[in-house]
DRENLO-653076 format. One record per residue (C-alpha): x, y, z; residue in three letters; chain. Coordinates in Angstrom, 3 decimals, padded with zeros to 6 digits. Layout:
# residues N
- X / Y / Z / ALA / A
...
***
This chain:
# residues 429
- -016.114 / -142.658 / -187.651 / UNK / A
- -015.859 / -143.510 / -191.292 / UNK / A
- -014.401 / -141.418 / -194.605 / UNK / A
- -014.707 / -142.567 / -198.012 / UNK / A
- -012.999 / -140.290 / -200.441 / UNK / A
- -015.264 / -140.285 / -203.911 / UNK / A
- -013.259 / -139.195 / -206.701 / UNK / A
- -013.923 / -139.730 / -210.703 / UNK / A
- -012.408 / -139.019 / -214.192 / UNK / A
- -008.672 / -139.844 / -213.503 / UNK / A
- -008.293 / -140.438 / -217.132 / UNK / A
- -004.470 / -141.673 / -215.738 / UNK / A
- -002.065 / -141.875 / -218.958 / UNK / A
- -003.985 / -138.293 / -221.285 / UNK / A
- -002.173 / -135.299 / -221.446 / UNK / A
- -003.303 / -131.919 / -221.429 / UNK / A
- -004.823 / -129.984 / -224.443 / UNK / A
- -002.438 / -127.629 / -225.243 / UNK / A
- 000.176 / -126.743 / -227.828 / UNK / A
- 003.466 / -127.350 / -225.658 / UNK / A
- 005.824 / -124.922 / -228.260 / UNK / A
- 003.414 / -121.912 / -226.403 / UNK / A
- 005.003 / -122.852 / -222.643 / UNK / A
- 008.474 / -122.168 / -221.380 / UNK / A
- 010.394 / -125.561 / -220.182 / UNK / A
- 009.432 / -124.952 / -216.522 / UNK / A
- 005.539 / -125.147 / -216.989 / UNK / A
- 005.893 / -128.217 / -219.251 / UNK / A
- 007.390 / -129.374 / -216.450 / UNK / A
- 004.768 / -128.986 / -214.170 / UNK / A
- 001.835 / -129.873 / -216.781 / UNK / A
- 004.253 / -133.152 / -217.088 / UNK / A
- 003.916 / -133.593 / -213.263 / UNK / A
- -000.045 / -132.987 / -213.227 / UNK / A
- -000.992 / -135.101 / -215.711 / UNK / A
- 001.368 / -137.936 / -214.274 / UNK / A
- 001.138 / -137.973 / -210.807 / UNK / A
- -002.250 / -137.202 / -209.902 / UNK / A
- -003.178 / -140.670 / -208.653 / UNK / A
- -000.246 / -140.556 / -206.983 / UNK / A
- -001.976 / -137.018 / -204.860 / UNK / A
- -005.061 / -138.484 / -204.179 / UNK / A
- -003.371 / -141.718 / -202.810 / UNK / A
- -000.811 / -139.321 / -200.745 / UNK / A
- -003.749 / -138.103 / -199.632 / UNK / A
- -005.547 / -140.662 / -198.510 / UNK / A
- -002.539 / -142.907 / -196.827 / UNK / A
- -001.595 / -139.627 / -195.062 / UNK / A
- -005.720 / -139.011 / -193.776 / UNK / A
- -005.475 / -142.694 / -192.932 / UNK / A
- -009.366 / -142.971 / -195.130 / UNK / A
- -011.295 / -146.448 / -195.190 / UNK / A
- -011.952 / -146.214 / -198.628 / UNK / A
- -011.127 / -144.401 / -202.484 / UNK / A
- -013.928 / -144.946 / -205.013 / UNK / A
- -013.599 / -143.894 / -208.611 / UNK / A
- -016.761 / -143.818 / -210.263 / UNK / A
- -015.821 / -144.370 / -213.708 / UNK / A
- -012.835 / -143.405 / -216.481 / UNK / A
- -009.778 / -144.206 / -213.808 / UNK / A
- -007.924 / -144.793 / -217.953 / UNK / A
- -008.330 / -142.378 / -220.286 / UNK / A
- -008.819 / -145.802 / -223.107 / UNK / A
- -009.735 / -149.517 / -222.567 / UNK / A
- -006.414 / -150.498 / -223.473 / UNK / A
- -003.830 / -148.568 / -221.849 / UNK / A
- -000.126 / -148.321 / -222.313 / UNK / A
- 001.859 / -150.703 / -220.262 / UNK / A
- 003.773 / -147.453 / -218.459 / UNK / A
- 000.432 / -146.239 / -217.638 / UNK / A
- -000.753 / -149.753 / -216.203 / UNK / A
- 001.804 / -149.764 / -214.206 / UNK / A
- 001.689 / -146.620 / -212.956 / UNK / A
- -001.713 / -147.251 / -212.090 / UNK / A
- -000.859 / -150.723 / -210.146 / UNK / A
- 002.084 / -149.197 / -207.963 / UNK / A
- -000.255 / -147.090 / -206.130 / UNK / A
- -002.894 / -149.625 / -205.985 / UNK / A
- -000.269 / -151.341 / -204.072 / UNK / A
- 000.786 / -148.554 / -202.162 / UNK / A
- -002.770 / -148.433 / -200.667 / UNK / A
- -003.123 / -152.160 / -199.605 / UNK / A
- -000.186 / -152.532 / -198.070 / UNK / A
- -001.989 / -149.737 / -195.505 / UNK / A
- -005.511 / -151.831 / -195.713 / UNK / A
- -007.334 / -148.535 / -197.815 / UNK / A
- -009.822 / -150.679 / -200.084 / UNK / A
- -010.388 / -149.162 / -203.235 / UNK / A
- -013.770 / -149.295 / -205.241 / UNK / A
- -014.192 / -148.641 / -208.605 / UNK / A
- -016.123 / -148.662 / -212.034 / UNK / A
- -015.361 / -148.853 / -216.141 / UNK / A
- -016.672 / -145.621 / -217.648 / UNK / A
- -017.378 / -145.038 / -221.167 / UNK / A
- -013.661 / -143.609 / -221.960 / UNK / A
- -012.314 / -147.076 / -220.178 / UNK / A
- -014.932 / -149.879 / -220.692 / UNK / A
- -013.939 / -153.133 / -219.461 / UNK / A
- -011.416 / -154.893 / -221.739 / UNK / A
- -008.155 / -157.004 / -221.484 / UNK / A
- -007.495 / -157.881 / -218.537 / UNK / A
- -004.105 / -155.609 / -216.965 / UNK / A
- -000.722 / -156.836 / -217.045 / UNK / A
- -000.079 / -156.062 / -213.507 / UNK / A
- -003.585 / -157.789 / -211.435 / UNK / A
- -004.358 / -155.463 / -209.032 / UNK / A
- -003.899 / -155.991 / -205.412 / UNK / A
- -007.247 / -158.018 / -203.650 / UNK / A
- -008.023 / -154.651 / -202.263 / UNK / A
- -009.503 / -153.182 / -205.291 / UNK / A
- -012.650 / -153.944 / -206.104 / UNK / A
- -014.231 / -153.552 / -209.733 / UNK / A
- -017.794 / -153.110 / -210.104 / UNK / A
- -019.012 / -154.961 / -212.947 / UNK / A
- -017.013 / -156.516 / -215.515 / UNK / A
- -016.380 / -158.929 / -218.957 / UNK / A
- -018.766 / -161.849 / -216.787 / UNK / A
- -021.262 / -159.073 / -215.671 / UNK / A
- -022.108 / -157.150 / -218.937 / UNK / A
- -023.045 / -153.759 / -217.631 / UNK / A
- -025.330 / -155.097 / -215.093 / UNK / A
- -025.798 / -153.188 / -211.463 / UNK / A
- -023.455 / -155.167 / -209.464 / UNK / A
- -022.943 / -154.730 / -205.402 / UNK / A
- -020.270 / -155.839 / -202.427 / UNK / A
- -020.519 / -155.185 / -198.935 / UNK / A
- -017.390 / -154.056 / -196.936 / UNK / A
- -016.743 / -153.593 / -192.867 / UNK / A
- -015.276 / -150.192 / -192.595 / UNK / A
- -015.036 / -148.235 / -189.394 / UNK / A
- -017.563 / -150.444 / -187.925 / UNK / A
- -020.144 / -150.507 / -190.458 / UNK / A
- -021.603 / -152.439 / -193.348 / UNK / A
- -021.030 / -150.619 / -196.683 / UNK / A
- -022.274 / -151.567 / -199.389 / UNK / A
- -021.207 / -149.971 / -202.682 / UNK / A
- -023.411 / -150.557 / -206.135 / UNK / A
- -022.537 / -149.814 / -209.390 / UNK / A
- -021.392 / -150.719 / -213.234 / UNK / A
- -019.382 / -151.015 / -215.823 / UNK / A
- -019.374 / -149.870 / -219.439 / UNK / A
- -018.813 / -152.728 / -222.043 / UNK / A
- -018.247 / -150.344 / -224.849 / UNK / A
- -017.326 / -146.725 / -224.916 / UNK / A
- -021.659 / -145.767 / -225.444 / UNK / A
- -024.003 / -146.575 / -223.066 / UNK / A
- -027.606 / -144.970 / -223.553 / UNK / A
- -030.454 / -145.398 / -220.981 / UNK / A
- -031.037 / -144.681 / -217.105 / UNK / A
- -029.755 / -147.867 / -215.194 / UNK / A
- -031.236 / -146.244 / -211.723 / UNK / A
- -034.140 / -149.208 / -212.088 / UNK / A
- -030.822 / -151.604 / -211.148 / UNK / A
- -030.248 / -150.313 / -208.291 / UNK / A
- -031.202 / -151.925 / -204.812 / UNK / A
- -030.355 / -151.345 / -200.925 / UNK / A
- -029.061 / -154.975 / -199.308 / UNK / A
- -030.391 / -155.958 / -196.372 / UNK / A
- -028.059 / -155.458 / -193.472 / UNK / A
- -026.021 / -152.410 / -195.095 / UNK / A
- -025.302 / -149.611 / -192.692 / UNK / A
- -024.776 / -147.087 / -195.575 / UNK / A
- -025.581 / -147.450 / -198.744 / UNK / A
- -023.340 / -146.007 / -202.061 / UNK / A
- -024.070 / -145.877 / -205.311 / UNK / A
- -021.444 / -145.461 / -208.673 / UNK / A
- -022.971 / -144.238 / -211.244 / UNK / A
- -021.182 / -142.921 / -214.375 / UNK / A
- -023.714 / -140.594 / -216.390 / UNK / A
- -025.527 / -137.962 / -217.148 / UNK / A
- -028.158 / -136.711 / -214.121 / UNK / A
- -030.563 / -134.150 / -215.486 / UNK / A
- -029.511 / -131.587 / -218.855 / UNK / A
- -026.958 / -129.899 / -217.784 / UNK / A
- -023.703 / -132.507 / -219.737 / UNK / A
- -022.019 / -129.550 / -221.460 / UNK / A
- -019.493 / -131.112 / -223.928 / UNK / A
- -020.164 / -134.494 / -222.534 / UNK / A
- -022.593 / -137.048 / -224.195 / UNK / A
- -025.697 / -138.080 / -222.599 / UNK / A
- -024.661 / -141.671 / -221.307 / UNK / A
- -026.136 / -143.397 / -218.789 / UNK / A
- -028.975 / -140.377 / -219.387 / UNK / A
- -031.330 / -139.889 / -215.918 / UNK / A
- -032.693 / -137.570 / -213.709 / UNK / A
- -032.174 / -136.357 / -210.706 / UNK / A
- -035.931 / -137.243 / -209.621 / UNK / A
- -034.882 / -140.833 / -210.105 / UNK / A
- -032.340 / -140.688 / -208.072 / UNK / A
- -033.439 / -139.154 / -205.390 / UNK / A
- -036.946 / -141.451 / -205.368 / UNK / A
- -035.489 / -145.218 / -205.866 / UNK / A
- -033.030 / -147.612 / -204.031 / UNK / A
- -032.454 / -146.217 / -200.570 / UNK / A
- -029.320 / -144.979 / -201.290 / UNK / A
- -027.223 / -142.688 / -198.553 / UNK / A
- -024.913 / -141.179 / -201.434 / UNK / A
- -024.891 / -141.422 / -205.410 / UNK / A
- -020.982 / -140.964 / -206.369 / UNK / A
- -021.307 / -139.652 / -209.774 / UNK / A
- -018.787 / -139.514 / -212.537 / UNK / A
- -019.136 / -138.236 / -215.900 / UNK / A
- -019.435 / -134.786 / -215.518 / UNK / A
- -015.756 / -133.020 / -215.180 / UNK / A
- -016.949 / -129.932 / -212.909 / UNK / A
- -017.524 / -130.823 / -209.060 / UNK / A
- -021.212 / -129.647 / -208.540 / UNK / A
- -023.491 / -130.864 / -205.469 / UNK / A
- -027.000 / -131.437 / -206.780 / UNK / A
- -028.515 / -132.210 / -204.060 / UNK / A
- -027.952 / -132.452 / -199.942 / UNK / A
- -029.095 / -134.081 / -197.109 / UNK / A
- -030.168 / -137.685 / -198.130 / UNK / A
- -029.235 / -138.712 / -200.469 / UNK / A
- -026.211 / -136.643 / -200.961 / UNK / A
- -025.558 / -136.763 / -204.950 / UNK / A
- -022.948 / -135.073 / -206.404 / UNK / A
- -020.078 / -134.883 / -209.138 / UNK / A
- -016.789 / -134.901 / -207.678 / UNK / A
- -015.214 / -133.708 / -210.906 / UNK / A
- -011.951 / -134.929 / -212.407 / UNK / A
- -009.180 / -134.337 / -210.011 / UNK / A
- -007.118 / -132.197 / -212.613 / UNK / A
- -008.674 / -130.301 / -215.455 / UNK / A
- -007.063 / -131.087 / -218.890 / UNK / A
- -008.023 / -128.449 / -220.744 / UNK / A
- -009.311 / -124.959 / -221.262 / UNK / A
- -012.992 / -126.192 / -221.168 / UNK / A
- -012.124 / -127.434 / -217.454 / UNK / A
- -011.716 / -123.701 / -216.013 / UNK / A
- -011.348 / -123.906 / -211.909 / UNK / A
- -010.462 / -125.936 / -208.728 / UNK / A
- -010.630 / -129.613 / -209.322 / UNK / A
- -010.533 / -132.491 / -206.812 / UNK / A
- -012.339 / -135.120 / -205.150 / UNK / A
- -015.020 / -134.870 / -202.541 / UNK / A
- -014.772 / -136.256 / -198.762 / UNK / A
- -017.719 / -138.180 / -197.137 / UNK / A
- -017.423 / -138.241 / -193.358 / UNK / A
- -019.789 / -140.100 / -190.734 / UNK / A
- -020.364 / -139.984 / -187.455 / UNK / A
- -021.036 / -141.891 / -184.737 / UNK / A
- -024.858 / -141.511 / -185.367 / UNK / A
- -024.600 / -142.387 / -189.066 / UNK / A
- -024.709 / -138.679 / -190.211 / UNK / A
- -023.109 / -137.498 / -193.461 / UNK / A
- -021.143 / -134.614 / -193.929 / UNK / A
- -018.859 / -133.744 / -196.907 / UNK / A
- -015.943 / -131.352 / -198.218 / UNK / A
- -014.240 / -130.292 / -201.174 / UNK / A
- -010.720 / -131.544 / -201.538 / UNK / A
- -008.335 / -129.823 / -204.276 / UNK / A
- -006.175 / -132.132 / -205.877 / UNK / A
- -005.357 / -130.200 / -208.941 / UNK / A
- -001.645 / -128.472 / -209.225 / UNK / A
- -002.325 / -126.698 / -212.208 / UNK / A
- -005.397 / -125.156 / -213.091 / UNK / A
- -007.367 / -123.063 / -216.019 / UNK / A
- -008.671 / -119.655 / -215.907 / UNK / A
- -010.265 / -117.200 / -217.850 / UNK / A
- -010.041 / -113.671 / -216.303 / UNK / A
- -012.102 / -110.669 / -217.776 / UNK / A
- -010.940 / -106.905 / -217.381 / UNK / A
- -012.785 / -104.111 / -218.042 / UNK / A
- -009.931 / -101.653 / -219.063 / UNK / A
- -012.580 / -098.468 / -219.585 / UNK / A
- -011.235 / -095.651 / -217.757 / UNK / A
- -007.235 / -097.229 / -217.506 / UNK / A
- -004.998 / -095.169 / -219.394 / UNK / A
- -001.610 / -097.023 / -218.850 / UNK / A
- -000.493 / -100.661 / -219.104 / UNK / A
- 000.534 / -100.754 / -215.277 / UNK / A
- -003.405 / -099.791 / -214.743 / UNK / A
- -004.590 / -102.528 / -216.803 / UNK / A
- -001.669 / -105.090 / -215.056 / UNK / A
- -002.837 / -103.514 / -212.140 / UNK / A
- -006.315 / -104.949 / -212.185 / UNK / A
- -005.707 / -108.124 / -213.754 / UNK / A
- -003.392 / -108.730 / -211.232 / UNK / A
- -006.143 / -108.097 / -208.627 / UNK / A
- -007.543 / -110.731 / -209.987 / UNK / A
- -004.605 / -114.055 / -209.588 / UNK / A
- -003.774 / -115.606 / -207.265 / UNK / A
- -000.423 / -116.134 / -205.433 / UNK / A
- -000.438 / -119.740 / -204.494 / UNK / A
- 001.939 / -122.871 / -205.694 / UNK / A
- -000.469 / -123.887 / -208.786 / UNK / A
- 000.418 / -123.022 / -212.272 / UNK / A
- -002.593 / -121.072 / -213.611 / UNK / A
- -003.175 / -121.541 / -217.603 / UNK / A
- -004.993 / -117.884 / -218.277 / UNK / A
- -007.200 / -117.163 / -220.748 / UNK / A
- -006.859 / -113.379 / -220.697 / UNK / A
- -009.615 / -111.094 / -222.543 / UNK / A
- -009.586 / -107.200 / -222.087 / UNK / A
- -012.432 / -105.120 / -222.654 / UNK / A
- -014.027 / -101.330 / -223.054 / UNK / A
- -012.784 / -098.349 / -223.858 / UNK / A
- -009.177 / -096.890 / -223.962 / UNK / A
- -006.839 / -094.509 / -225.525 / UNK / A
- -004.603 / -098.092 / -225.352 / UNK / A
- -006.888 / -099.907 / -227.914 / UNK / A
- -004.459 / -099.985 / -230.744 / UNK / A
- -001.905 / -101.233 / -228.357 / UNK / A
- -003.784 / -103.599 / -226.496 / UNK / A
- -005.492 / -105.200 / -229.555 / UNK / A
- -001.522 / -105.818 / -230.764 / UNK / A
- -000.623 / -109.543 / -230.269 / UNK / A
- 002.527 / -108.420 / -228.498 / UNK / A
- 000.831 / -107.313 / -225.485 / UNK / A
- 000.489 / -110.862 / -224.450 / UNK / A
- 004.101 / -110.996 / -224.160 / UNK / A
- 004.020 / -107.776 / -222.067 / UNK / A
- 001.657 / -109.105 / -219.517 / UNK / A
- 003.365 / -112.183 / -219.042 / UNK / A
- 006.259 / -110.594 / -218.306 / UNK / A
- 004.685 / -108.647 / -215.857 / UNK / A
- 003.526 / -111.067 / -214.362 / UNK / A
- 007.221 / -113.147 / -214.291 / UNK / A
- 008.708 / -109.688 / -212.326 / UNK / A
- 005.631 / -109.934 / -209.973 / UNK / A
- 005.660 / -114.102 / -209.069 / UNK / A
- 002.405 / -114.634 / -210.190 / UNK / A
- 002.600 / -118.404 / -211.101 / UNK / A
- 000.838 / -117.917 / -214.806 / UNK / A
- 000.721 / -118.577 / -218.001 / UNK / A
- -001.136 / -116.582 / -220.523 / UNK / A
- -001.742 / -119.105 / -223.183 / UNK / A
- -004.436 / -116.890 / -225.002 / UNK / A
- -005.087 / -113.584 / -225.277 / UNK / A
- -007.502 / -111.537 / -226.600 / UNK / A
- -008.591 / -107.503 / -226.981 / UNK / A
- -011.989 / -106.073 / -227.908 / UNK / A
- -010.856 / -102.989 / -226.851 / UNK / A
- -012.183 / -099.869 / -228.159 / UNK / A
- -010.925 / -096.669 / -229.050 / UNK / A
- -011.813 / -093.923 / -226.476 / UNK / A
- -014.209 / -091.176 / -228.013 / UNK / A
- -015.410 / -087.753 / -227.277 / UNK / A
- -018.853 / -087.868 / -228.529 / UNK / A
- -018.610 / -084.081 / -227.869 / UNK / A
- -016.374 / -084.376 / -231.235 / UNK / A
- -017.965 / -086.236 / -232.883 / UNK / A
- -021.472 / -083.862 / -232.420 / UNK / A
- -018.995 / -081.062 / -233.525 / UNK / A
- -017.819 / -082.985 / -236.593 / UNK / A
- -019.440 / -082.189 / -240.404 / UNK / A
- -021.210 / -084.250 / -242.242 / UNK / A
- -023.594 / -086.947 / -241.297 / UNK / A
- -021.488 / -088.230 / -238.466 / UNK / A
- -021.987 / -085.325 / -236.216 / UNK / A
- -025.812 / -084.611 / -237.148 / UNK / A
- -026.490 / -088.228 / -235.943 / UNK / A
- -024.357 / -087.225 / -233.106 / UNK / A
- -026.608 / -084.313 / -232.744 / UNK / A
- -029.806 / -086.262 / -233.647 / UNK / A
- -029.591 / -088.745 / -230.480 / UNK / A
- -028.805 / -086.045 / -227.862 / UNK / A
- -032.249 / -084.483 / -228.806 / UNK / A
- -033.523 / -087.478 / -228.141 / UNK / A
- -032.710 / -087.752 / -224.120 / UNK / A
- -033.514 / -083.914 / -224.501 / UNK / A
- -036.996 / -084.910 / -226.219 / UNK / A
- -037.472 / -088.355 / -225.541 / UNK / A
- -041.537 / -088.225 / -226.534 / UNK / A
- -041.149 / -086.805 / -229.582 / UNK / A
- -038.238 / -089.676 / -230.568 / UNK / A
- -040.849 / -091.948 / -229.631 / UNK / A
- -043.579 / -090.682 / -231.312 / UNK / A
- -041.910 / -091.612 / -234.529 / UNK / A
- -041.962 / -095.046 / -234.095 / UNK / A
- -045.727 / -094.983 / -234.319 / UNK / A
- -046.748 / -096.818 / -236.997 / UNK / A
- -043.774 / -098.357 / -237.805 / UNK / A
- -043.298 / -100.706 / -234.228 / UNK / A
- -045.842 / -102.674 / -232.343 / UNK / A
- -047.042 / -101.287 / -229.117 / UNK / A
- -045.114 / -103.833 / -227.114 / UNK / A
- -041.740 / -102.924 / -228.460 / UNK / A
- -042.886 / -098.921 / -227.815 / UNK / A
- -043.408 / -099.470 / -224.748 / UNK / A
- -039.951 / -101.335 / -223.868 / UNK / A
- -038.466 / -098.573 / -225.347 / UNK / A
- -040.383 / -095.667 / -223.669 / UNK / A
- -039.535 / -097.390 / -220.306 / UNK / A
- -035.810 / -097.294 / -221.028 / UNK / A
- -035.770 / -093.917 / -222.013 / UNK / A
- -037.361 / -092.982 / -219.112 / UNK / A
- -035.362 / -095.322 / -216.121 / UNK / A
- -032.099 / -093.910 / -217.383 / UNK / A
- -032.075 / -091.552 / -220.992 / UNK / A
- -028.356 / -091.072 / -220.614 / UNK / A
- -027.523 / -094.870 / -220.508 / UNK / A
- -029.964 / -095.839 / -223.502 / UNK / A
- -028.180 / -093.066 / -225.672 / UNK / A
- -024.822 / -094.700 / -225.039 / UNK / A
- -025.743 / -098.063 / -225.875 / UNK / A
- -027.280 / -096.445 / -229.287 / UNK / A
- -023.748 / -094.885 / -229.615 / UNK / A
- -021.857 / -097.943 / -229.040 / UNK / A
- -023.652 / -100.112 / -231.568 / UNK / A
- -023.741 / -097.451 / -233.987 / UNK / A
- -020.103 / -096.666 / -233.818 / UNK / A
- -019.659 / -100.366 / -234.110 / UNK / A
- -021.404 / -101.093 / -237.126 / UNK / A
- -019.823 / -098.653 / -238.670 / UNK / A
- -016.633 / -099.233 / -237.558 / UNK / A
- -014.287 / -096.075 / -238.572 / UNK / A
- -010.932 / -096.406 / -239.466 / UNK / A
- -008.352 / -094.927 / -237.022 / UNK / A
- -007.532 / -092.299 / -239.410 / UNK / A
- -010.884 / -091.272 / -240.310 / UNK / A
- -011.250 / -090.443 / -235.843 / UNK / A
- -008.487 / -088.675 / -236.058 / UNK / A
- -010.078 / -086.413 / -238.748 / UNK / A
- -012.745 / -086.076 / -237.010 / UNK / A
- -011.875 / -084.959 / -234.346 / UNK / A
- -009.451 / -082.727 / -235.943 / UNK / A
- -012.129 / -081.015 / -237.902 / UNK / A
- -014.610 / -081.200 / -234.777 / UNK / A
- -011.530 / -079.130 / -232.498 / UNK / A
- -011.582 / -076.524 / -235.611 / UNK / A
- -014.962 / -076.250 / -236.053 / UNK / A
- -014.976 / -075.421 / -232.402 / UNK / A
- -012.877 / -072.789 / -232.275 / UNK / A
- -013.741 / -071.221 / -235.361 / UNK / A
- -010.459 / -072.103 / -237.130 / UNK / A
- -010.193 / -072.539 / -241.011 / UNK / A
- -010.881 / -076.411 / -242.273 / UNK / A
***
């Protein structure tokens, strides 16, 4: 019966956070593409869904005062939408408070929420669309801070079918890198106004914070710019019914997208195992993945791994397999692979400490009765209940932090276990 599309965060005319000299010429391509076109997607979209409405709620520019390229950018599919009838409904966020007015006036289709007259008072119109009475509330940022709830503002008019509010803040404590603007909660919302929906911008992550009535929720910005912005990104669909009853869905709009991916490499003894399962864990589609790759564990490869060249090697790997990456960092905390059997074979005070801890899972009371006297009862107590759930585990978590505090040199493992095999056998140091 009726679908509104809510989107937020355009920020039309920014480019993505990222040194270009690190991509090859056909990802800069595509980043190029991203960054330019995605208005152009979500009105594709919407002229191809045949939608009664686009809101933005907030930051459609990434600045007040945008290039003229950018403006007009911006105005062509503005036009592109009226000349099907799709109204479009929008607000001034903190990155784009109102300012001069645009070179190219948009079409009478668009319809701004506030403005230089208003201030950044609560403003509302009231559209037919697919039989109803809409009425959409919201408003605009004068300057680029705003501090304060502006929920209070907010009222359902008489006669509206469905009610929507714009709102470009932070709901509740969760803004990561953002700055609490527009600060409220989501108590507020949910108890004031009336309101079927609360369209939220702000936020860059699409997150649902609460269903049923009202439905509030971030739609995210339609195309993450940056490392920070890891994930799917898109827009949100509101559909209703004949009886008035909401439903919504998750629409990607973003070609290319960030991820970090984290592999354990203990146990992987080759780099085909380790491409092998970080592989397992890309996808195959038509989006250009920006990966932020970090390996892990323990593995006779850590010297190779923890080489900046193996970044190179993985990409190419993934080139020869048509994984649609880019590997634009890459990191290794990858430790060496030890035989603690050595190492408790070893001389000197390496291998009695060695020794020391297995006589610990082999006498865990008497390890514990040392710490009497010296701990509280409480910390005892967490560590008598370790012991005992799982003695083996506990001693190699004591191994790992010890052997990473003192943090051998590769040489020095190699003597050791040298001197560790002799000592073994009985051979002559």
């Amino acid at each position: 019966m009726l679908r509104i599309l809510h989107t937020a965060d355009l920020h039309v005319g920014t480019p993505f956070k990222l040194r270009a000299s690190q991509l090859p010429d056909s990802a800069l391509e595509q980043l190029r593409l991203a960054a330019g076109t995605v208005l152009q997607r979500i009105v594709d979209y919407a002229i191809e869904k045949r939608l009664d409405a686009v809101i933005i709620a907030g930051d459609l520019f990434d600045e007040a005062d945008p290039p003229v390229s950018v403006q007009y950018a911006v105005y062509r599919q503005f036009r592109r939408l009226a000349e099907r009838g799709i109204p479009v409904v929008l607000s001034h966020g903190n990155h784009d408070p109102v300012g001069a007015a645009s070179l190219f006036p948009w079409p009478s289709t668009v319809h701004v929420l506030g403005g230089v007259d208003s201030g950044e008072r609560v403003c509302d119109i009231l559209l037919p669309l697919g039989g109803c009475q809409v009425q959409f509330s919201g408003f605009s940022y004068a300057t680029r801070e705003l501090y304060g709830s502006k929920v209070a503002q907010f009222a359902r008019r008489e006669g509206a079918d469905i009610a929507i509010a714009l709102y470009h803040g932070q709901v509740g404590s969760a803004s990561g890198s953002h700055a609490p603007y527009a600060a409220t909660s989501l108590g507020e919302l949910l108890s004031h106004g009336d309101f079927d929906v609360w369209a939220l911008g702000h936020i860059h992550g699409y997150r649902v914070l609460h269903e049923g009535r009202p439905f509030v929720a971030y739609s995210g910005s339609p195309q993450g710019r940056d490392a920070g912005e890891a994930g799917r990104h898109g827009g949100i669909l509101l559909t209703w019914d004949e009886q008035l009853r909401l439903s919504h869905s998750f629409i990607p709009f973003s070609t290319v997208e960030w991820q970090r991916v984290n592999v354990d490499v203990t146990g992987l003894t080759t780099f085909e195992a380790v491409w092998a399962a970080t592989a397992t864990k890309l996808d195959r589609d038509s989006s250009l993945r920006l990966i932020d790759l970090h390996l892990s564990g323990q593995s006779p490869l850590s010297a190779s791994l923890n080489l900046p060249e193996a970044r190179s090697i993985f990409q190419q790997a993934a080139d020869d397999d048509g994984y649609p990456v880019w590997i634009h960092r890459y990191a290794s905390t990858v430790e060496a692979e030890i035989d603690w059997r050595v190492w408790e074979a070893a001389d000197g005070y390496v291998g009695q400490l060695m020794a020391l801890l297995r006589q610990v899972t082999q006498h865990p009371e008497e390890a514990v009765g040392l710490l009497d006297g010296i701990w509280s009862k409480d910390e005892i107590a967490i560590v008598e209940e370790a012991i005992a759930g799982d003695p083996e585990s506990v001693l190699e978590q004591v191994r790992q932090i010890l052997l990473s505090q003192m943090r051998p040199e590769q040489d020095d493992l190699e003597l050791v276990e040298w001197r560790g095999v002799h000592a073994a056998t009985g051979s002559a140091d």
